[in-house]
VOGU-3710 file (C-alpha; in Angstrom, 3 decimals, decimal comma):
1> xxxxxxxxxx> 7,337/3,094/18,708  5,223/5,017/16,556  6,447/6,962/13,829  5,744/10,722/14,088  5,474/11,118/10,121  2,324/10,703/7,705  1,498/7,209/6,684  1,338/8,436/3,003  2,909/11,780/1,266  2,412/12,928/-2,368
11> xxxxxxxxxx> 5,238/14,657/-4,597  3,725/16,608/-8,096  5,361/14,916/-10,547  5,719/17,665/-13,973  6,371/17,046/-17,393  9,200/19,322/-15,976  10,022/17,095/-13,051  9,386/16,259/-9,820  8,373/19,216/-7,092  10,537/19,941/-4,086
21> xxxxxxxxxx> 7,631/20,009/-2,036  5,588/17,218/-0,333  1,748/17,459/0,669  -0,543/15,351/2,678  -3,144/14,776/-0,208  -3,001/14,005/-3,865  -3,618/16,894/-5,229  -2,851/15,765/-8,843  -3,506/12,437/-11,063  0,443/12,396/-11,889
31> xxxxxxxxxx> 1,350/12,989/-8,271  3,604/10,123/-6,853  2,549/8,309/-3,780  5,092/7,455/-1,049  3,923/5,042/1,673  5,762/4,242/5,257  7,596/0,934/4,890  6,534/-0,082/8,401  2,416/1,431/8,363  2,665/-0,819/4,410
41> xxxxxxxxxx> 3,528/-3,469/6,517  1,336/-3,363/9,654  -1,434/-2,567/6,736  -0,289/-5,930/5,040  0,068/-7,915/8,153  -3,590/-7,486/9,062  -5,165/-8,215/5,746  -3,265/-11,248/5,931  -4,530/-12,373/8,805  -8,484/-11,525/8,106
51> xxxxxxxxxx> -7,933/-13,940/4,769  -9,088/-17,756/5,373  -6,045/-20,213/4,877  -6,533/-22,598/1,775  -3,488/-24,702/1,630  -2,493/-26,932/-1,041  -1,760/-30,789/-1,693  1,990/-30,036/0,226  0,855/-28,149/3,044  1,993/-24,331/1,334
61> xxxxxxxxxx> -0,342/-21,703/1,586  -2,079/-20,090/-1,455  -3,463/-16,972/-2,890  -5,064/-16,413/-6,071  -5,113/-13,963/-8,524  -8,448/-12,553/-6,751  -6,491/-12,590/-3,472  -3,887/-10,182/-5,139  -6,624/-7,543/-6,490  -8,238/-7,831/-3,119
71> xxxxxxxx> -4,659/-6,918/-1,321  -3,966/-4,280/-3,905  -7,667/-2,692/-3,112  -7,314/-2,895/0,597  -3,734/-1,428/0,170  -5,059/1,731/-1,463  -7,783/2,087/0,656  -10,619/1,149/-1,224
//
C-alpha cells in the first residue's frame, strides 16, 4: 500500500521554538527533517542490496566505516 504522505517534511526550528507548520522543502539550515519510517526503509533495503557481500572468518557479514558514510550519503540523497 502506498502511503499518500511526503517521503520527507521539514519543521523551522527557532531560537523561539519549533513552527506549527510543516513544508515540503527545507527552507532553512536549522529546519528539522522528518523522514517516513517505511520510504527510510525501502530506501535502506535497496542500498543494501546494491553493496557486494564481504563476510568474515565466521560467516557474519561486514561493513566498514566507508560503508556507513556511503549509507549516510545515499540516505540524504547525495
Amino acid at each position: 500500500m502506498k502511503a499518500n504522505a511526503p517521503e520527507k517534511i521539514y519543521v523551522s526550528n527557532y531560537s523561539s521554538g519549533l513552527t506549527y507548520n510543516w513544508h515540503n522543502e527545507r527552507l532553512a539550515i536549522s529546519d528539522i527533517e522528518y523522514t517516513r519510517t517505511d520510504a527510510f526503509i525501502e530506501k535502506a533495503r535497496k542500498w543494501f542490496r546494491q553493496q557486494p557481500e564481504t563476510y568474515d572468518a565466521n560467516g557474519v557479514r561486514v561493513y566498514g566505516d566507508k560503508d556507513f558514510e556511503d549509507f549516510k550519503k545515499y540516505m540524504e540523497g547525495e
